[in-house]
C-alpha positions as CSV (number, residue, x, y, z in Angstrom):
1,X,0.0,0.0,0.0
2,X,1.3,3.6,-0.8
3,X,1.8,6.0,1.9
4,X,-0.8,8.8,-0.2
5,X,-3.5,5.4,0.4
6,X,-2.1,4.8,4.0
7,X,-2.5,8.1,5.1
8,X,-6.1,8.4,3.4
9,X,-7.2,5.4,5.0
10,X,-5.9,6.4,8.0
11,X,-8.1,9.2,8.0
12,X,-11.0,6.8,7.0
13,X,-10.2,5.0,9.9
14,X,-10.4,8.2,12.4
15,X,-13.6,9.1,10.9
16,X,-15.3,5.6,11.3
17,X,-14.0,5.2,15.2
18,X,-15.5,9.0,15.6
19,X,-18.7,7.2,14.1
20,X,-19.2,4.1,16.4
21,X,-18.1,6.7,19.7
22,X,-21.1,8.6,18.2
23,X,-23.3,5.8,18.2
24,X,-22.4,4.4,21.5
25,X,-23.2,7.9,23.2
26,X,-26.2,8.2,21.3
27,X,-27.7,4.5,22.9
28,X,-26.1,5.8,26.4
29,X,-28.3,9.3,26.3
30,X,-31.1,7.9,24.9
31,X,-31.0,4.7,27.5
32,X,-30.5,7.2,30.2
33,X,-34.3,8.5,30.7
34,X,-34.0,11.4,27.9
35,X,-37.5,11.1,27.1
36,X,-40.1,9.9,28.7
37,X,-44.0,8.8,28.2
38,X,-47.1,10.4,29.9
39,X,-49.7,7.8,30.0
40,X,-53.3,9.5,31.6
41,X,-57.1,8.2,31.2
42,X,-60.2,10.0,31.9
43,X,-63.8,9.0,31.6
44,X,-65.7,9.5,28.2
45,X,-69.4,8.4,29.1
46,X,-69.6,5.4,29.8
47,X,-65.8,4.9,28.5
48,X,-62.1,5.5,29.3
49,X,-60.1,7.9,27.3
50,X,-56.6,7.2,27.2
51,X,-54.4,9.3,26.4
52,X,-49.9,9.2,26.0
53,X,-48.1,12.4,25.7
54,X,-44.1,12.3,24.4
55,X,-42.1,14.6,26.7
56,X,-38.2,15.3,26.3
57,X,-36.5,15.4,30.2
58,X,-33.1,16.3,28.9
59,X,-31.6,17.8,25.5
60,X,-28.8,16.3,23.3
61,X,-25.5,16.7,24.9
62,X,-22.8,18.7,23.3
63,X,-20.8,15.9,22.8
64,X,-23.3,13.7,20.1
65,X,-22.9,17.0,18.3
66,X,-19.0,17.6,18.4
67,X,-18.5,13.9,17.6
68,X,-20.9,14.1,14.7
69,X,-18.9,16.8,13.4
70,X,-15.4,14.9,14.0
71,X,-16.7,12.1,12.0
72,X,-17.7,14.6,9.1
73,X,-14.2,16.3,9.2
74,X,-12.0,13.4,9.0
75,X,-13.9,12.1,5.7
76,X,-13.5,15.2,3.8
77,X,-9.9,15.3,5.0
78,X,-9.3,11.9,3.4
79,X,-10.5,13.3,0.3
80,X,-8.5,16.7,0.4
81,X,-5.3,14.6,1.0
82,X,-6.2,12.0,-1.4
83,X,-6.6,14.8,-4.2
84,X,-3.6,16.4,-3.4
85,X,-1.4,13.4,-3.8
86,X,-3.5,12.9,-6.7
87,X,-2.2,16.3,-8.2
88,X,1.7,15.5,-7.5
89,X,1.0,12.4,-9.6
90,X,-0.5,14.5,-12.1
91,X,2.9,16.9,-12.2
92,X,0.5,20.0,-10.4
93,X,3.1,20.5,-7.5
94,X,5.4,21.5,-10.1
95,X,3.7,23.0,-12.6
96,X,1.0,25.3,-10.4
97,X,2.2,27.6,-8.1
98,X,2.7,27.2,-4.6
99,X,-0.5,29.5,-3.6
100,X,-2.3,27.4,-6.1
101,X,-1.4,24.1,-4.9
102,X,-3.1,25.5,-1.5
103,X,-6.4,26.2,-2.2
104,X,-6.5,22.9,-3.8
105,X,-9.3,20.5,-2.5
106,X,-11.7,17.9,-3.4
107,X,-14.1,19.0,-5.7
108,X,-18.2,18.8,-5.4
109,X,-19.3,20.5,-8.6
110,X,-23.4,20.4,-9.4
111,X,-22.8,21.3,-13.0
112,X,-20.4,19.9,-15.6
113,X,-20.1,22.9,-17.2
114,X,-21.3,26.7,-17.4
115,X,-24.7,27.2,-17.2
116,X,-26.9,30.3,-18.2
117,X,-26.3,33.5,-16.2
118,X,-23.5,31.9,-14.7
119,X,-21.8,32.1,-11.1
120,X,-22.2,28.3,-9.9
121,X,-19.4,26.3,-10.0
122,X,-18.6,23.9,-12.5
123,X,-16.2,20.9,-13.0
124,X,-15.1,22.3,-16.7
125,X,-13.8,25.2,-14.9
126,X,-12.1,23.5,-12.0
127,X,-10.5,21.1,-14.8
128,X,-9.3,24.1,-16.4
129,X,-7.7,25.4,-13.0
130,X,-6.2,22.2,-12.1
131,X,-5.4,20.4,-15.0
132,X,-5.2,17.1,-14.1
133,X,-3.8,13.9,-16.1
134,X,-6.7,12.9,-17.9
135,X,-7.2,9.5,-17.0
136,X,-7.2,10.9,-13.5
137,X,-9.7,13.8,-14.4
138,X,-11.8,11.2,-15.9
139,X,-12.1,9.2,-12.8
140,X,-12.7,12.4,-10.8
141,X,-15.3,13.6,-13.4
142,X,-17.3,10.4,-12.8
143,X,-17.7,11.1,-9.5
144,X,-19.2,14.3,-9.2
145,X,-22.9,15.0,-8.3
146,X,-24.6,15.8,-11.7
147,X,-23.4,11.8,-12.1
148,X,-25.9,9.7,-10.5
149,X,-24.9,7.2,-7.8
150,X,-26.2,3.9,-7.5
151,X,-25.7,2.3,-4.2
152,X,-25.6,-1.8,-3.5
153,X,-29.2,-2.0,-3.6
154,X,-29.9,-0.3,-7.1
155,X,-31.0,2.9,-5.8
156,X,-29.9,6.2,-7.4
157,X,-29.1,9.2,-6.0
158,X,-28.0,12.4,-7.8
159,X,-27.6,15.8,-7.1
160,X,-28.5,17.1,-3.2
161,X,-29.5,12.9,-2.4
162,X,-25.7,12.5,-3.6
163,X,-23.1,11.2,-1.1
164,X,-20.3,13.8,-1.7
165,X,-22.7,16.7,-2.1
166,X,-24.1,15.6,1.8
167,X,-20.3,15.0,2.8
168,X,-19.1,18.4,1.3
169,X,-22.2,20.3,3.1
170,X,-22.3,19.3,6.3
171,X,-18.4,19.8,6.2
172,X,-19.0,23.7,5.3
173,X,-21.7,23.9,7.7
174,X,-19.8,22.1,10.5
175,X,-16.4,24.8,9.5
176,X,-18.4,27.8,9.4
177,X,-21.3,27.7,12.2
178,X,-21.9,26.2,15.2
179,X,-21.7,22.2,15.7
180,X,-24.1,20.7,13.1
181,X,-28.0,20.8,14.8
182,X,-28.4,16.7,15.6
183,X,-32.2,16.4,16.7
184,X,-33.5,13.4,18.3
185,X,-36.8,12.0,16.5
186,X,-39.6,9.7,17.7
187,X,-41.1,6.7,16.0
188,X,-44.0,5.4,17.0
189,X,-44.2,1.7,16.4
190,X,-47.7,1.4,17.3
191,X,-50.6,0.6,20.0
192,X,-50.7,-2.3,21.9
193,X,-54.4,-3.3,23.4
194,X,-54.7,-6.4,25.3
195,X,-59.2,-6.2,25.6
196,X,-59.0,-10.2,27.4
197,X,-61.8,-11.5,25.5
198,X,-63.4,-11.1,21.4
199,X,-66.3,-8.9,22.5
200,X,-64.3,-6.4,23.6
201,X,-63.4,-3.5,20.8
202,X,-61.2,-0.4,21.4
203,X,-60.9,2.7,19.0
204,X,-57.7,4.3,18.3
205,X,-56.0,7.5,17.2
206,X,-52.6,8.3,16.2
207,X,-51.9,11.7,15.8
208,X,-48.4,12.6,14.5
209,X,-46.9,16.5,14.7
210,X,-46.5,17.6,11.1
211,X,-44.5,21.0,10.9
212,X,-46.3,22.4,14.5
213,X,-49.6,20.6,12.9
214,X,-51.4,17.9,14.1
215,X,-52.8,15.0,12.0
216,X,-55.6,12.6,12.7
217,X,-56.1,9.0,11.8
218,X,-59.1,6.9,13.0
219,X,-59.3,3.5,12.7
220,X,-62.0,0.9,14.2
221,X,-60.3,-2.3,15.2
222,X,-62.3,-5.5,14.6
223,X,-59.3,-8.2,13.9
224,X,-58.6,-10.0,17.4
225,X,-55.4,-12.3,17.5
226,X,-55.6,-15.4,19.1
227,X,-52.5,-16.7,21.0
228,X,-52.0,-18.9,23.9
229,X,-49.8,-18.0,26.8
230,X,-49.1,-20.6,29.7
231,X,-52.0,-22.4,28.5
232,X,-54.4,-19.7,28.2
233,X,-56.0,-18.2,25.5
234,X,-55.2,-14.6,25.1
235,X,-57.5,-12.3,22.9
236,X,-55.3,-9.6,21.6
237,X,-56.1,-6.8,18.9
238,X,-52.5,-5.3,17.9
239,X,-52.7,-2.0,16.3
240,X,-49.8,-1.8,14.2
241,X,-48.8,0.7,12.0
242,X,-44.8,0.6,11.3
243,X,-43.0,3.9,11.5
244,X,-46.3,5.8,12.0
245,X,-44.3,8.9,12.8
246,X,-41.8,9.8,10.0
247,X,-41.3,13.4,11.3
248,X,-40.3,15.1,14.6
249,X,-42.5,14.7,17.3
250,X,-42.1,17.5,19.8
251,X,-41.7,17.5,23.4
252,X,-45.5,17.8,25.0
253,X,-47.6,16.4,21.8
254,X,-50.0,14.1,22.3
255,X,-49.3,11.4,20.0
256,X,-51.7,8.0,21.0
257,X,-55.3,8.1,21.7
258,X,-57.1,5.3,22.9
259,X,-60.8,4.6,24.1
260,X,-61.8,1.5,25.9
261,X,-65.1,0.5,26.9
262,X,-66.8,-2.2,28.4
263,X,-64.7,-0.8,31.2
264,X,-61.6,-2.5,30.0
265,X,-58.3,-1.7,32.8
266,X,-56.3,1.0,31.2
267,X,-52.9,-1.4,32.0
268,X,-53.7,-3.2,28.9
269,X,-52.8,-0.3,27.1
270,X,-49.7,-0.1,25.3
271,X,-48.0,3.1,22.9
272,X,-44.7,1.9,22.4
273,X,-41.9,4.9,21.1
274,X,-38.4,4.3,19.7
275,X,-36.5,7.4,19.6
276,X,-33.4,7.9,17.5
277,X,-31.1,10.6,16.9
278,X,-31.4,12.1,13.1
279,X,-30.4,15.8,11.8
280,X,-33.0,18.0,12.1
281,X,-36.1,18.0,9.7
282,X,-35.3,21.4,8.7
283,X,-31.9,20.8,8.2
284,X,-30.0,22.0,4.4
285,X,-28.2,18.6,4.0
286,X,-29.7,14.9,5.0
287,X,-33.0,16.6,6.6
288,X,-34.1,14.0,8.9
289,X,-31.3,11.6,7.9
290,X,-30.8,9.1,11.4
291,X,-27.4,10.7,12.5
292,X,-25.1,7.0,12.6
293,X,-26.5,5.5,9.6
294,X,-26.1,8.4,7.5
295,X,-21.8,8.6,8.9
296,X,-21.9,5.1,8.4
297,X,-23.0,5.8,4.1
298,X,-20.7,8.7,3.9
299,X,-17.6,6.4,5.3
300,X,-18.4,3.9,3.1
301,X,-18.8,6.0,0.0
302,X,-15.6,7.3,0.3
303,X,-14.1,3.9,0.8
304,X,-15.3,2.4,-1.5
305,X,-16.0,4.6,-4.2
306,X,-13.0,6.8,-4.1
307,X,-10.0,5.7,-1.7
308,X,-10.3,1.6,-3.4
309,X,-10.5,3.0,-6.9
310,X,-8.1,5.7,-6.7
311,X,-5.6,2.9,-5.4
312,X,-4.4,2.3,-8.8
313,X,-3.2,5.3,-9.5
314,X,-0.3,4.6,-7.3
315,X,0.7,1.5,-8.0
């Protein structure tokens, strides 16, 4: 292996260990009682009205957000030495000057070339700045974000979706502001009614926040499952519904609604919430992107797609 590869992978390395620290502190805050749910019933009629509420007890710590932002910094520094070492194999050190040579860094372009009324950045003009060997330019042509990406699974992603334009983003954001906004998110898997025998019915709601706005879904459960449990038969309607909640849900909404009657115990009632840690819906790059999945696609995207196939250029 070449020292320019060494050194870029070592800087992959740093950035995936920044990564798994980041994960690690994100299960420790959210395992340490950083949210909690508000269960209370009330009588409806002849009913029970039960109602959960999602409160946040303690905010992100600083360090999820400086460690996101480590992670972020040593990937885009793999590229910036990569390309540079790219350059002396290219005969730039020598043939630029020295002031040159310094602003030199990996490039993100949108467009290939100019574009009507002009001032964005484009790879012809970059090319032009740094001329490149061309086999060399080539390969770093075909990576840009105008070129689409298709991941493992056969999904495409091209312009903003694009891993380097994401990378290159939250890198300027991280450089130039305060540590990148990392917001933890709610999911809620579902309601869970245990009603103890088939003539019992409940009626649900989900309601899910939607940009400070609250949405309704009503749905009349008739399907009992059947299952037995130390030899008893246990009657249980599960209201499912996945990742109900795809955006934020804030601190203080009601999210789970529940009515029994037939004067059902409110302890069979279940509204089960997973919370992860994802950038902020509102956010300019990877809105609502979970936080360690989304490192995790950026390291390997540079692995894979530049470090490995830049490898033979220094053979």
């Amino acid at each position: 292996m070449s020292n320019e590869i060494k050194s870029a992978r070592n800087r992959l390395r740093r950035a995936r260990d920044h990564a798994e620290k980041f994960n690690r502190e994100a299960r420790d805050f959210i395992q340490s009682g950083a949210y909690q749910v508000v269960r209370e019933a009330k009588p409806e009629g002849q009913d029970t009205l039960v109602t959960f509420t999602f409160l946040v007890t303690q905010p992100l710590t600083d360090e999820l957000e400086l460690t996101f932002g480590d992670s972020i910094n040593q990937l885009r520094s793999a590229c910036d030495n990569l390309i540079v070492a790219l350059a002396v194999k290219s005969g730039l050190d020598k043939a630029l000057k020295p002031s040159k040579m310094r602003f030199l860094g990996f490039p993100v372009m949108l467009e290939p070339r100019a574009v009507a009324g002009g001032g964005v950045r484009h790879f012809e003009g970059w090319a032009k700045d740094y001329p490149f060997r061309a086999d060399i330019l080539a390969f770093l042509e075909s990576l840009q974000p105008y070129n689409a990406y298709i991941d493992g699974k056969g999904s495409s992603f091209v312009g903003s979706m694009h891993p380097l334009f994401i990378l290159n983003g939250l890198w300027n954001q991280d450089k130039h502001r305060l540590p990148l906004k990392v917001t933890a998110v709610n999911t809620v898997h579902g309601v869970l009614v245990d009603v103890g025998s088939p003539d019992r019915s409940v009626t649900w709601t989900i309601t899910v926040a939607e940009d400070g706005s609250t949405r309704m879904s009503d749905v009349e459960m008739s399907e009992i499952v059947v299952r037995e449990v130390d030899g008893q038969t246990i009657h249980r309607p599960v209201v499912y519904g996945g990742n109900l909640a795809s955006g934020s849900i804030q601190s203080g909404t009601e999210y789970a609604r529940v009515t029994l009657v037939k004067g059902e115990p409110i302890d069979n009632v279940q509204a089960p919430i997973a919370i992860d840690i994802r950038l902020d819906e509102e956010a300019e790059f990877a809105p609502g992107a979970l936080a360690y999945k989304l490192l995790v696609t950026l390291h390997d995207y540079v692995s894979r797609e530049f470090i490995d196939k830049a490898e033979g250029f220094f053979a």
